[in-house]
C-alpha positions in Angstrom: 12.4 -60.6 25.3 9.5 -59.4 27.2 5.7 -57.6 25.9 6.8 -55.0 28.9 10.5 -53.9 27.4 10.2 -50.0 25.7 10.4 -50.0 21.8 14.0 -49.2 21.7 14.8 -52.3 23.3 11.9 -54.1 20.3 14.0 -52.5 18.2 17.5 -53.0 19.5 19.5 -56.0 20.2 19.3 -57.7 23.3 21.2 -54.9 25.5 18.9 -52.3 23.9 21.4 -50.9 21.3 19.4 -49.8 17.9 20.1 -51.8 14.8 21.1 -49.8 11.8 17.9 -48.2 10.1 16.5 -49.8 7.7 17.1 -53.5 8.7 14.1 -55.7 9.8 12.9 -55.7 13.0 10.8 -58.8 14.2 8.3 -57.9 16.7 7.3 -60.9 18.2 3.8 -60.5 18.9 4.3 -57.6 20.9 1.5 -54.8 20.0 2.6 -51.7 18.4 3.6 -49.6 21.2 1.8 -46.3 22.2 5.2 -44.1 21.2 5.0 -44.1 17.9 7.5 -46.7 17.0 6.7 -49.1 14.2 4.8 -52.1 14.9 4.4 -55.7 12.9 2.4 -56.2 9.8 -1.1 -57.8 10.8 -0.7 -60.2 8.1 0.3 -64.3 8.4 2.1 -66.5 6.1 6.2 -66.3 5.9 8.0 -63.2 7.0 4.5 -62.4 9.3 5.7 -60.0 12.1 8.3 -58.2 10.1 7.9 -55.0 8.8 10.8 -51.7 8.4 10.3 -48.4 9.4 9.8 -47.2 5.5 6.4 -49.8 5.4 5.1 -48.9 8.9 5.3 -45.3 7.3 3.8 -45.9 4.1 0.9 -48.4 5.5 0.1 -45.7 8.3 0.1 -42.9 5.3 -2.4 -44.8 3.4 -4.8 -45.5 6.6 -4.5 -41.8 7.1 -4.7 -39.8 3.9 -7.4 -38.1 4.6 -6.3 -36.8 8.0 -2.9 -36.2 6.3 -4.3 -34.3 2.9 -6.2 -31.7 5.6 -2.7 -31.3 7.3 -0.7 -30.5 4.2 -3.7 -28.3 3.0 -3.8 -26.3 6.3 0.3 -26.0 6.4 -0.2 -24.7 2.6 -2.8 -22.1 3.2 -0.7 -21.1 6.3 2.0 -20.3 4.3 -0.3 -18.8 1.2 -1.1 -16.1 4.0 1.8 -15.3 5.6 3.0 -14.8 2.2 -0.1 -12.8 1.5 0.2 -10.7 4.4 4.1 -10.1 3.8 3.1 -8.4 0.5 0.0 -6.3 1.6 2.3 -4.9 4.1 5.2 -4.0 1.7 2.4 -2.6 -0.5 0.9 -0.5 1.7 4.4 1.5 1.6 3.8 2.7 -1.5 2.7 5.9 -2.6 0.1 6.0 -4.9 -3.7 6.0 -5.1 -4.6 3.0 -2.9 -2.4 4.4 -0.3 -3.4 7.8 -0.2 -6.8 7.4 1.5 -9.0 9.0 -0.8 -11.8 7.1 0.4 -14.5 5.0 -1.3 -18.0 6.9 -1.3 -19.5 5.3 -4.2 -21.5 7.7 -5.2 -19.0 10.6 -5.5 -16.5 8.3 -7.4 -18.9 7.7 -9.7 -19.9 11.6 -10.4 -16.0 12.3 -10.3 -15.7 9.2 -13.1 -18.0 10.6 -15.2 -16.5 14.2 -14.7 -13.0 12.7 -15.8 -14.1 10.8 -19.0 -16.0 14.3 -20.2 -12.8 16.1 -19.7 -10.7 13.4 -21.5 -12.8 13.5 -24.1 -12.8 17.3 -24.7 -8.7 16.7 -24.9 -6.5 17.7 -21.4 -2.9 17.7 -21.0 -2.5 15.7 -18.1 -3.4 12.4 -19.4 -1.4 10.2 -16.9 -3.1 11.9 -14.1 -6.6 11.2 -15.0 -5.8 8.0 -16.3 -4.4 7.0 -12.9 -6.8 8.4 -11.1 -10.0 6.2 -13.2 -8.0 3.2 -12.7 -8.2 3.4 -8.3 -12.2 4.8 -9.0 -12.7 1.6 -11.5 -11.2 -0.9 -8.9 -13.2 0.4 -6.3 -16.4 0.0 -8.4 -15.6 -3.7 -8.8 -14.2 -3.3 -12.6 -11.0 -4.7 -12.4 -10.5 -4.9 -16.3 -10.9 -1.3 -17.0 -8.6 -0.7 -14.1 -6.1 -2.5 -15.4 -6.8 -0.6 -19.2 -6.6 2.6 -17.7 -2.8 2.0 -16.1 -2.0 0.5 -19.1 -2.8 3.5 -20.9 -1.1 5.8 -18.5 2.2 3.7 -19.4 2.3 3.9 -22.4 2.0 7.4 -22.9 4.7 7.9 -20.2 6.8 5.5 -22.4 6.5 7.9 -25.2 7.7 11.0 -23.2 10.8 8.7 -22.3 11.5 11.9 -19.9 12.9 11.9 -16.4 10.1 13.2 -15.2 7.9 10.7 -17.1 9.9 7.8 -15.3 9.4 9.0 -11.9 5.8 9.3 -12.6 5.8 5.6 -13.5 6.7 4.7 -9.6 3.0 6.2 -9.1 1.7 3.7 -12.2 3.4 0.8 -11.5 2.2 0.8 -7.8 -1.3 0.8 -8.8 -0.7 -1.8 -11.0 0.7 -4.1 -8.1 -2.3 -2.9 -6.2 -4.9 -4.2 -8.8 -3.3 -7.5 -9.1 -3.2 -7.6 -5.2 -6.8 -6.8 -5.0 -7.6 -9.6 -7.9 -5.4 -12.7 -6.2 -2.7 -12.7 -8.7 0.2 -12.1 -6.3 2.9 -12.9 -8.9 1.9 -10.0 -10.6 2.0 -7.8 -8.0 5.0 -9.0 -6.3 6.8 -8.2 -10.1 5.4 -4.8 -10.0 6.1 -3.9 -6.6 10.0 -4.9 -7.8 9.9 -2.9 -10.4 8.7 0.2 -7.7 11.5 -0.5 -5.8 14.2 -0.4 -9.1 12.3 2.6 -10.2 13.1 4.1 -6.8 17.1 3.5 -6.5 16.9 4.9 -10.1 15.2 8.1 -9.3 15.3 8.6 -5.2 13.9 11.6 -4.1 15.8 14.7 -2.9 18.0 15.1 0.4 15.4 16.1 2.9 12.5 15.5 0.9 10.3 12.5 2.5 8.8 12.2 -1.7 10.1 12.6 -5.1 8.8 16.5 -6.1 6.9 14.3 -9.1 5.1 11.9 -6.9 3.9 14.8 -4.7 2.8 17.0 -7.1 0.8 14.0 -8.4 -0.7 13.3 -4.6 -1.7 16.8 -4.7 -3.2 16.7 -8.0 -5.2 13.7 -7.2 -6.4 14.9 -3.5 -7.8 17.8 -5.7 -10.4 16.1 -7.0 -11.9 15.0 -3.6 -13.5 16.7 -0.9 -12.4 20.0 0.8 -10.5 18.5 3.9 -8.3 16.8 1.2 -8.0 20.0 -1.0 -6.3 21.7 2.3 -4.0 18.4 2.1 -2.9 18.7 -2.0 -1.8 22.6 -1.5 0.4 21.6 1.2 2.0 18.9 -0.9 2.0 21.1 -3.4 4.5 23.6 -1.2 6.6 20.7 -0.8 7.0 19.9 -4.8 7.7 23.6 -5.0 10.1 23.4 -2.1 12.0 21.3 -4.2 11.6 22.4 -7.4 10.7 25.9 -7.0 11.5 27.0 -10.8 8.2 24.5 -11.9 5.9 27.1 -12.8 2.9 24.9 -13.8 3.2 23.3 -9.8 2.5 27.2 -8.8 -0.1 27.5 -11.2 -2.1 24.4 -9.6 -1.6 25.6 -6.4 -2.8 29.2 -7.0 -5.6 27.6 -8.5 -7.0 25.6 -6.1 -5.8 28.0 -3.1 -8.0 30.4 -4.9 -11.1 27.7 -4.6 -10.0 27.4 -1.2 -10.2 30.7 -0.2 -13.2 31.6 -2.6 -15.1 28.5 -0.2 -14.2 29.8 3.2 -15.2 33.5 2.4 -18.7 32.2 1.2 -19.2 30.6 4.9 -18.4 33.6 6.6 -17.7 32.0 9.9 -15.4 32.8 12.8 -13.0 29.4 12.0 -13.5 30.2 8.3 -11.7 33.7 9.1 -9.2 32.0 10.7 -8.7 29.3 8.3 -8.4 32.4 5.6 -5.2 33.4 7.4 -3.0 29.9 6.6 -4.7 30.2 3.0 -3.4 33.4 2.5 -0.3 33.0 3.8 0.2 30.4 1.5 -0.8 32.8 -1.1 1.7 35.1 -0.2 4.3 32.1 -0.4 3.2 31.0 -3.3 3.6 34.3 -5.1 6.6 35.3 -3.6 8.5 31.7 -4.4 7.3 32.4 -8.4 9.1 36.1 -8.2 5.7 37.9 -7.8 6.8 40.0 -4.8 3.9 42.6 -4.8 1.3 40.0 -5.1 3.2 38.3 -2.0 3.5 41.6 0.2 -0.6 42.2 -0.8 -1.5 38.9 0.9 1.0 39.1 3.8 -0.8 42.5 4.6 -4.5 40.4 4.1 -2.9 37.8 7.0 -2.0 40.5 9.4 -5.3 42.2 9.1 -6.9 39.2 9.7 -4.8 38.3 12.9 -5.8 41.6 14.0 -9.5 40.3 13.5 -9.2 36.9 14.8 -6.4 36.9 17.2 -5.4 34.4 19.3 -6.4 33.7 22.7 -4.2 35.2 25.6 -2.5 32.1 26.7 -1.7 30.6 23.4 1.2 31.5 20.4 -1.3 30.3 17.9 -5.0 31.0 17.1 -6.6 26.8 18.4 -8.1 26.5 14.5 -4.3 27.3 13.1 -2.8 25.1 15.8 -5.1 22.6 15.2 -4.5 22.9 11.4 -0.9 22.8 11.7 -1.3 19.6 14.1 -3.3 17.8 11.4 -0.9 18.5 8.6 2.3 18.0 10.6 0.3 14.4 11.0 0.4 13.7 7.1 4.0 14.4 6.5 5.6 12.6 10.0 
């Protein structure tokens, strides 16, 4: 046989036909070729020149372990991230606080942290809320451990209520939690948590036509609250929606007249031409508001309030809607799509 005949002849039989794997191949001082195929042991004495495929393998392993230890780190932390990525994008289909884009200006977390823990220490009846709510502002503040304290808390008083209501609520609780653990690498954790969303979810699904569970709105409206005034206008209108649902929840309408009040008590003190517009969408939602809790004169004294002020701020001739309440409605129509 000749140095110029391919490997599979090497390591055939004479008409090039490849011997069973595993059997000997004698290489007679023929060079490894370029292919890949596996060449004789560089080594004399009896048996020189012979080597299987399972040696040539394990002898080029050994020459190469540090070449191959990169590989099988790089093929690892390939698949660590597409793992990691897989979750953070399942996550981010959650509703809760680190999906609700409530933003992370230190310095007004930290005045509305220290607001929180003054009112939970006076005693407040909405305990899961705040405690919900301290454990997305501790995480962002680096405190992972109070974070984790805080949803912990929140748990266990839902527990106790063992209500319906209570276990809807938990969807909210248990997202965070798979959030944290997200946030602090331990994606075991928060794989199990989001899993336990998801069960939480078939178990209480929200109403037909209703794009979130009354409970879980009610507690996105809450929460947005607390924030600045572009996400106060956001909370009353998921607010409507809860009530929409559940429109016999008087303690919804209560927070919603509440901070529709603030809202409107805001926009009169700017006095501006949008601000007069703006007034008529927060009165009309007054009106709503009212007229869904059974207050019908309340309800026809603010739908008279929105008609005098389209009669002060109408809209242009070419348009159906004043631009501010077009632009309003846009905005909003945005949240809910």
């Amino acid at each position: 046989m000749t140095p110029g005949k391919s490997a599979e002849v090497l390591a055939g039989d004479d008409e090039g036909r490849p011997r069973r794997l595993g059997r000997r191949v004698t290489v007679r001082g023929v060079p490894r070729p370029r292919d890949g195929a596996w060449g004789a042991r560089e080594r004399s004495g009896p048996g020189a020149g012979e080597e299987t495929r399972g040696e040539y393998i394990s002898r080029w392993f050994d020459s190469h372990k540090e070449q191959v230890s990169t590989a099988r780190r790089n093929i690892s932390q390939t698949r660590q991230l597409t793992i990691i990525m897989d979750l953070k994008q399942h996550l981010q289909k959650l509703e809760c606080h680190f999906t609700w884009d409530l933003g992370q200006y230190r310095n007004e977390l930290q005045g509305l942290r220290r607001n929180i823990q003054d009112i939970l220490e006076q005693g407040c009846n909405r305990l899961v809320h705040h405690y919900n709510l301290l454990s997305y502002i501790q995480q962002t503040l680096g405190s992972d451990t109070e974070a984790l304290d805080y949803l912990k808390k929140a748990e266990s008083v839902m527990q106790e209520q063992g209500t319906e209501e209570a276990a809807v609520r938990l969807q909210v609780n248990k997202a965070n939690l798979a959030w944290v653990y997200f946030l602090m690498g331990d994606m075991d954790k928060s794989k199990a948590y989001l899993e336990g969303v998801k069960r939480l979810q078939r178990m209480h699904p929200a109403p037909p036509k209703c794009t979130l569970h009354p409970e879980v709105s009610a507690e996105k409206g809450w929460t947005l609250m607390k924030f600045n005034k572009t996400k106060k206008y956001q909370a009353i209108d998921y607010f409507k929606m809860a009530l929409k649902a559940e429109p016999e929840r008087n303690e919804w309408h209560k927070e919603a007249l509440r901070y529709l009040r603030e809202a409107e008590s805001v926009m009169q003190e700017q006095g501006t031409e949008e601000a007069g517009v703006w007034l008529q969408v927060n009165k009309a939602n007054l009106a709503w508001t009212y007229f869904l809790m059974g207050e019908i004169d309340k309800s026809k004294g603010y739908l008279e309030e929105v008609e005098r002020l389209q009669g002060m701020h109408p809209a242009p001739p070419e348009f159906t809607l004043h631009p501010e309440v077009s632009g309003e409605k846009s905005l909003t129509l945005v949240k809910f799509s």
